[in-house]
KEKE-881486 format. One record per residue: residue in one letter; x, y, z of N, C-alpha, C in turn. Coordinates in pm, whole numbers. Layout:
N
a; X; Y; Z; X; Y; Z; X; Y; Z $
...
//
This chain:
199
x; 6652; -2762; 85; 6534; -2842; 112; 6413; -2751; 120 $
x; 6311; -2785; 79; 6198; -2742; 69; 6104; -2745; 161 $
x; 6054; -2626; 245; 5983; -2679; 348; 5808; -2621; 329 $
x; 5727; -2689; 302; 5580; -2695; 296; 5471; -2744; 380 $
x; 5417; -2622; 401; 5351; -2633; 508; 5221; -2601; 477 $
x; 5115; -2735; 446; 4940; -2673; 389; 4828; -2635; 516 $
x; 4835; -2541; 468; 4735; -2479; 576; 4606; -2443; 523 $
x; 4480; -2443; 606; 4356; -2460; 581; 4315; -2340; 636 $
x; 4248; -2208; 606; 4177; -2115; 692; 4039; -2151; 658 $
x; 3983; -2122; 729; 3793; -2105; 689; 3779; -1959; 789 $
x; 3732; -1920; 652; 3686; -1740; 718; 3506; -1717; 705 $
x; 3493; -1637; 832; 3320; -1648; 829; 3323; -1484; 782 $
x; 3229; -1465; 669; 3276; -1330; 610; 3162; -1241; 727 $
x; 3052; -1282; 724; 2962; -1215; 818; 2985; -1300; 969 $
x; 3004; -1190; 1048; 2999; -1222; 1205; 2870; -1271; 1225 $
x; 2771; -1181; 1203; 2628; -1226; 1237; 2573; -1243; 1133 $
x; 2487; -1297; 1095; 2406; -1363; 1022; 2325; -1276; 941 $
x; 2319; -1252; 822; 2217; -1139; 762; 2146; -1213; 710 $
x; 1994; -1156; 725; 1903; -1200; 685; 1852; -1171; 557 $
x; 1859; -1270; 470; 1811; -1237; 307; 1682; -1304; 291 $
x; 1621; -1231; 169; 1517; -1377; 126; 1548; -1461; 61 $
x; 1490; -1552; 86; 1457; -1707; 21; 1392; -1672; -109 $
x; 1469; -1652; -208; 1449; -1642; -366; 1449; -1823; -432 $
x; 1422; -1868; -550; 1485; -1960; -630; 1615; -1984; -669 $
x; 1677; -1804; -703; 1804; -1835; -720; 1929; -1891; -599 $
x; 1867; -1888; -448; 1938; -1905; -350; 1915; -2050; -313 $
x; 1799; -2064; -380; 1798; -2221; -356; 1879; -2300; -443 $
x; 1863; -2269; -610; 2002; -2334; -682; 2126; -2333; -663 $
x; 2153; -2197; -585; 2289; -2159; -591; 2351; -2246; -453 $
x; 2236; -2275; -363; 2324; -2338; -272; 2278; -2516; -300 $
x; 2215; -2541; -405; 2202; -2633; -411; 2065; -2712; -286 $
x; 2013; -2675; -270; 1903; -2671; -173; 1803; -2815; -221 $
x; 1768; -2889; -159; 1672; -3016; -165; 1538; -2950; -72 $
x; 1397; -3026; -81; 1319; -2983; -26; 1365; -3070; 88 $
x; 1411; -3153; 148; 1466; -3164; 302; 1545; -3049; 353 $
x; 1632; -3012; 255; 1713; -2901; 307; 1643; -2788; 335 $
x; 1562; -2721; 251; 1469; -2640; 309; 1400; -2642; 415 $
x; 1355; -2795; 509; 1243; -2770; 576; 1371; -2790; 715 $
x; 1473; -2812; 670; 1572; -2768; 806; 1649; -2644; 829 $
x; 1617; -2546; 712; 1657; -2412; 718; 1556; -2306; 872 $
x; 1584; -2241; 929; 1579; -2145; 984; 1512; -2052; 945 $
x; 1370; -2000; 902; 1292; -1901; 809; 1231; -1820; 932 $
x; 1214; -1680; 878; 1158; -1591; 887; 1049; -1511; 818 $
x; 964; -1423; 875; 897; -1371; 754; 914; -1161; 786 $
x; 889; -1120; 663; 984; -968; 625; 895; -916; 695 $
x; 764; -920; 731; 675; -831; 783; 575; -897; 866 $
x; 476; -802; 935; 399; -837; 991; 240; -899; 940 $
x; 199; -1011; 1018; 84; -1078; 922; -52; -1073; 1038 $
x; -162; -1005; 1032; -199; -986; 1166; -360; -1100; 1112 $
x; -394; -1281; 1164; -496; -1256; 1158; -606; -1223; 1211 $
x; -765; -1199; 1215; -864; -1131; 1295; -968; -1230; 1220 $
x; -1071; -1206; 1329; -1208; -1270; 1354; -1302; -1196; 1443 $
x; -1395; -1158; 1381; -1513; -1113; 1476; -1626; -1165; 1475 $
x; -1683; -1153; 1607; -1802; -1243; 1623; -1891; -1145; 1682 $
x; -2007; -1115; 1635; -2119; -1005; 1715; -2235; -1137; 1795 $
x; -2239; -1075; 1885; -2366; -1114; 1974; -2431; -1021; 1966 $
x; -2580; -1023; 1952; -2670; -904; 1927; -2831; -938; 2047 $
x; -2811; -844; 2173; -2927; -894; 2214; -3052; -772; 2194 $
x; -3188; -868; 2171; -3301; -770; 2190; -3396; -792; 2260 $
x; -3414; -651; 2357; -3465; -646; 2531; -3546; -500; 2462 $
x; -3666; -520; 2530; -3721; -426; 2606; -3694; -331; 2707 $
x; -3672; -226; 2680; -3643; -158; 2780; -3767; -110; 2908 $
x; -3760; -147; 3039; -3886; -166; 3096; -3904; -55; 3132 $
x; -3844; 74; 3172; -3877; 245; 3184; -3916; 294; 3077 $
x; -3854; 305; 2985; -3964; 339; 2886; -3993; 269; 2765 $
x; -4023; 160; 2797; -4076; 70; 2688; -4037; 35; 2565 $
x; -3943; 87; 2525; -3854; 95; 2391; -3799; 27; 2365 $
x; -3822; -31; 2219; -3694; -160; 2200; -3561; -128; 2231 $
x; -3499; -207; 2310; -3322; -205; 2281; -3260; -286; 2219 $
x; -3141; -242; 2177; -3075; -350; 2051; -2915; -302; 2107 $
x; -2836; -438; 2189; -2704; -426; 2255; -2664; -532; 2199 $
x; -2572; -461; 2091; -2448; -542; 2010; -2327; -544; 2074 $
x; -2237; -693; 2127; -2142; -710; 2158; -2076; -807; 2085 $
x; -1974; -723; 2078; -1834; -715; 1989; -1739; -868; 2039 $
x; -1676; -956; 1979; -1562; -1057; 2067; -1470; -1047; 1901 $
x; -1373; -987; 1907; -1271; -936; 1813; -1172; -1084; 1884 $
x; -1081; -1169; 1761; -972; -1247; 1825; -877; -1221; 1752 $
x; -757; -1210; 1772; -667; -1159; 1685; -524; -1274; 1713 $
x; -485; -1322; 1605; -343; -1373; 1593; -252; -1295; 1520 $
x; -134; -1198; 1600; -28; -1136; 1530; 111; -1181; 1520 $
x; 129; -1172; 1423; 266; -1220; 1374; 342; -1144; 1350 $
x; 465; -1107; 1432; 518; -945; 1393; 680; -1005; 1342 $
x; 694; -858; 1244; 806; -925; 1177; 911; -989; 1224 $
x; 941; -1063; 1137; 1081; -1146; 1149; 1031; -1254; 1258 $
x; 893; -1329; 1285; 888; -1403; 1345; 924; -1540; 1282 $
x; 1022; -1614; 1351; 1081; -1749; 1363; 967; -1838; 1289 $
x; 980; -1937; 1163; 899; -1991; 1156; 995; -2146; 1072 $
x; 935; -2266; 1041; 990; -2369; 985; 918; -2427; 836 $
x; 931; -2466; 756; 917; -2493; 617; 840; -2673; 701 $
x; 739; -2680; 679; 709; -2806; 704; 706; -2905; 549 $
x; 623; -2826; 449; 642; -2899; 383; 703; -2795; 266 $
x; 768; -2873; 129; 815; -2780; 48; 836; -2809; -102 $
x; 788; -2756; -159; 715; -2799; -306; 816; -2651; -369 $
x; 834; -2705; -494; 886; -2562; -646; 828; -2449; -554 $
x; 752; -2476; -570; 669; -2322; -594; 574; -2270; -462 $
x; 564; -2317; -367; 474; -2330; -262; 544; -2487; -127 $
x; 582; -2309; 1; 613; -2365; 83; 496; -2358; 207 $
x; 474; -2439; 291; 405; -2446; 389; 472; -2414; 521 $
x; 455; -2311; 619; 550; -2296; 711; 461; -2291; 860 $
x; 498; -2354; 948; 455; -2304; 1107; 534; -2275; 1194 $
x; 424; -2198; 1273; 487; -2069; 1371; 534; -2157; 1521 $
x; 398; -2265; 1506; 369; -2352; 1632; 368; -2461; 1606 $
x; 417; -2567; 1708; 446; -2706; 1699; 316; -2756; 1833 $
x; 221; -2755; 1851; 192; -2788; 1688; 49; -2635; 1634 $
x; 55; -2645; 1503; -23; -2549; 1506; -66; -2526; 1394 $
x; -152; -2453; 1318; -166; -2383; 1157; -44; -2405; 1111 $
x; -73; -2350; 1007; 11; -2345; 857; -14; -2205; 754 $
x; 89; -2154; 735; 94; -2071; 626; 120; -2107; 512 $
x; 117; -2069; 367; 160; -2110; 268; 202; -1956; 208 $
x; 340; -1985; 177; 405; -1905; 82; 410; -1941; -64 $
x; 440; -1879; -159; 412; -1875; -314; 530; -1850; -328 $
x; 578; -1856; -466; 657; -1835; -549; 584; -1800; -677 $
x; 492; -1697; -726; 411; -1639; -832; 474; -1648; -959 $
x; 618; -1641; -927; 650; -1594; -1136; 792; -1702; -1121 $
x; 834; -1625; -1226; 973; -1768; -1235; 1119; -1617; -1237 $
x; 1176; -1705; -1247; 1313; -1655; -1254; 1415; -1685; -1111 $
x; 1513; -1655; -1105; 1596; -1674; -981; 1571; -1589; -858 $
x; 1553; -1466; -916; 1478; -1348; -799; 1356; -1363; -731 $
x; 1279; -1455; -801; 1131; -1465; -688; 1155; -1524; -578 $
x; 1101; -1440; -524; 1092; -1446; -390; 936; -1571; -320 $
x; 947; -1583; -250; 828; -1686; -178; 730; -1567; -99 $
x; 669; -1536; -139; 545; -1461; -67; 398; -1515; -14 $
x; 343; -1422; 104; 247; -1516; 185; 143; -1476; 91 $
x; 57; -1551; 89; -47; -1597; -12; -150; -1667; 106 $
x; -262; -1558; 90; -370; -1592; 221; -463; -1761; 111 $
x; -553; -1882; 141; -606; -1943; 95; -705; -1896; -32 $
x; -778; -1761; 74; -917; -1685; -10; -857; -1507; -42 $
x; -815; -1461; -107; -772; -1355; -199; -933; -1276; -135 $
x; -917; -1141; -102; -1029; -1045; -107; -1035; -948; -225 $
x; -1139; -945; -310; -1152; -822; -440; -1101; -688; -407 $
x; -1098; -627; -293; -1039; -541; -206; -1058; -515; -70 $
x; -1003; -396; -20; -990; -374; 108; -1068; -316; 164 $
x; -1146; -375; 263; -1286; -352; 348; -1268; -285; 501 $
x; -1202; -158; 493; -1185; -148; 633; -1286; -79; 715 $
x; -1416; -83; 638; -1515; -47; 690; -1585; -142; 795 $
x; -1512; -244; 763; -1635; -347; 810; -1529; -395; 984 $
x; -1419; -348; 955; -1371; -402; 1105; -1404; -283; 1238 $
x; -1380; -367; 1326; -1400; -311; 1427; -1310; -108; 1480 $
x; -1348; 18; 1530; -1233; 71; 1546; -1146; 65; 1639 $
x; -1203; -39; 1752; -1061; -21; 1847; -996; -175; 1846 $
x; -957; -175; 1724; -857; -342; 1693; -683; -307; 1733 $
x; -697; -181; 1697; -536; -145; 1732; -420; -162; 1598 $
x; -523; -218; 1490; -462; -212; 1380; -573; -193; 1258 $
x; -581; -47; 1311; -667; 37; 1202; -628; 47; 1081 $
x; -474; 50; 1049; -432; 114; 946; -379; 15; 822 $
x; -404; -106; 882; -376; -184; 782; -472; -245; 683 $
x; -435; -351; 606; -533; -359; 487; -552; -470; 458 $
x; -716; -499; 471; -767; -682; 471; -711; -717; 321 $
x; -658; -853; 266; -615; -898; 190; -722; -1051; 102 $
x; -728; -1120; 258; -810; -1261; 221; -891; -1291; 349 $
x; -832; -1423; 345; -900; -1494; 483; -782; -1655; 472 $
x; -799; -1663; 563; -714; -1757; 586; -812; -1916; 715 $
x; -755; -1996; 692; -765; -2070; 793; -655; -2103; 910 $
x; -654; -2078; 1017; -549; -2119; 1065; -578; -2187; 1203 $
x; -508; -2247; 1231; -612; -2438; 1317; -721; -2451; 1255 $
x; -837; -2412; 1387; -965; -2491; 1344; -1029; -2328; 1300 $
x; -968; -2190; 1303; -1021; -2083; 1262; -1041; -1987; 1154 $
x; -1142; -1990; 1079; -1146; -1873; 968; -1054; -1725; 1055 $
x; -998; -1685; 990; -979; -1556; 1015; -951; -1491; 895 $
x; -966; -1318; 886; -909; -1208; 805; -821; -1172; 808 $
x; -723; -1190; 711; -598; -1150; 709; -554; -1008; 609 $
x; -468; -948; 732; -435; -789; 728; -313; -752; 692 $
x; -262; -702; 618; -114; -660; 626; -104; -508; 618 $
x; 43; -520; 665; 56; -334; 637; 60; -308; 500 $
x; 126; -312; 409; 116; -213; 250; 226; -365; 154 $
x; 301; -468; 246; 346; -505; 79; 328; -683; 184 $
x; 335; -743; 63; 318; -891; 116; 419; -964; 189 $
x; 457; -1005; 309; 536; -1031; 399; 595; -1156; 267 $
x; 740; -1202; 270; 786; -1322; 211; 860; -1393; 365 $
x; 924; -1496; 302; 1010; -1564; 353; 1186; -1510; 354 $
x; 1241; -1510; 483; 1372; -1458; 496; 1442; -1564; 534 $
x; 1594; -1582; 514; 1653; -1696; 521; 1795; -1638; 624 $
x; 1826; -1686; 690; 2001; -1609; 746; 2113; -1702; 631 $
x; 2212; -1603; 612; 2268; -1605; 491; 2419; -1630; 601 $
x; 2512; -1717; 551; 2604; -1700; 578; 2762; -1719; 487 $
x; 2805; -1635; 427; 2923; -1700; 325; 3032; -1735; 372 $
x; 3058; -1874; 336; 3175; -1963; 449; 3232; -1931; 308 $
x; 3420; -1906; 274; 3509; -1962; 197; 3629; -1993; 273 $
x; 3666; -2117; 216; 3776; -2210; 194; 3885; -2156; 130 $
x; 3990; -2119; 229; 4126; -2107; 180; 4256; -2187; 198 $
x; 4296; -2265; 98; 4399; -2361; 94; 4537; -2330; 63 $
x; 4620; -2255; 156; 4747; -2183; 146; 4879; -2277; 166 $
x; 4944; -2301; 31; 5067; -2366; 26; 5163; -2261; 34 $
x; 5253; -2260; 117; 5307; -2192; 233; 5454; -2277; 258 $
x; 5588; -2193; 113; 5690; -2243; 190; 5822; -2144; 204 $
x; 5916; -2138; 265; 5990; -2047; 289; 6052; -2045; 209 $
x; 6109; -1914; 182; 6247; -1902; 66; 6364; -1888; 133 $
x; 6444; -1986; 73; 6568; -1941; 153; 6685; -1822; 113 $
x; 6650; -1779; 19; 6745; -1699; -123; 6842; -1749; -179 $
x; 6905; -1673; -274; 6989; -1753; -330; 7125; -1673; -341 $
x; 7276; -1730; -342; 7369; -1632; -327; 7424; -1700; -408 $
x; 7569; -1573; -445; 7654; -1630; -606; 7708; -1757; -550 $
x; 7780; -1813; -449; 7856; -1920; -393; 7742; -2013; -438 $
x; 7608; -2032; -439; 7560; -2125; -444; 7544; -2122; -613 $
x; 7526; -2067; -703; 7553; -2067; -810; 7666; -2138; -875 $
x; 7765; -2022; -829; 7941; -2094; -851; 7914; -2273; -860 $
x; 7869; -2285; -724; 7946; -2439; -674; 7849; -2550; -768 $
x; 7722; -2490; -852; 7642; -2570; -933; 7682; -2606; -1068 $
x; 7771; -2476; -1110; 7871; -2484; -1234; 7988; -2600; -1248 $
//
């Protein structure tokens, strides 16, 4: 008699969760809907810092010695986004996802620039800058070293948006589930007597 026994494993190949990007090809390959996207779990690869400055400029007389004075004050506001901060796909189009940090709050928009399976979704400020103006910011922002890109809106605020050296994208946690379906039955062997007695 034959004894069969179907057994089901499901193996989680990664313990923890690695974080990949959100390419096109990961969206076909898992078969992805724009609902499914905006219930995925996103991240972004780098840091996105935006800034706003506002000068107040007053002009006083100076009453000892009579001299014009001119006292410029500085109000620098800064929203930083440091990597791998938690964010959600609100809305989600081919080519251009919309994501927030805050419920409720701004919106980012990521791109998808070229085609193929490898593109990646990258942040894409509203207003693009011709280049990088780091003359014009303040020096004690605390992020001297990075590099204005655009401008962005985010709530009700213009701000300048800075990155370090490559364009932050979208990161996704990756997990590969496989399905193993093991038919599973014992052998019993076989000896000459049982041969013989079949003859």
């Amino acid at each position: 008699m034959r004894f069969l026994i179907p057994f089901i494993c499901v193996f989680f190949i990664f313990g923890c969760a690695s974080r990949v990007p959100l390419t096109k090809g990961l969206i076909r390959d898992y078969g992805l809907s724009s609902g499914d996207i905006t219930r995925l779990q996103l991240y972004i690869s780098d840091g996105i810092l935006l800034e706003k400055r506002t000068a107040k400029i007053d002009k006083n007389i100076d009453s000892a010695s009579f001299a014009l004075k001119k006292v410029e004050d500085y109000y620098v506001k800064q929203l930083y986004f440091k990597r791998e901060t938690p964010c959600i796909a609100v809305n989600a189009a081919p080519d251009k996802l919309s994501v927030s940090f805050e419920w409720p709050g701004g919106r980012l928009n990521f791109c998808a620039v070229s085609h193929g399976p490898s593109v990646t979704y990258d942040y894409q400020p509203h207003k693009m800058s011709a280049r990088d103006t780091p003359q014009t910011r303040p020096q004690a922002t605390g992020f001297g070293n990075w590099t204005m890109i655009g401008e962005e809106t985010y709530g009700d605020t213009l701000y300048n948006v800075l990155i370090r050296k490559d364009f932050p994208v979208l990161l996704v946690d990756k997990t590969s589930l496989k399905n193993f379906t093991i038919d599973a039955r014992k052998v019993k062997g076989l000896r000459q007597t049982d041969v013989k007695a079949k003859y």
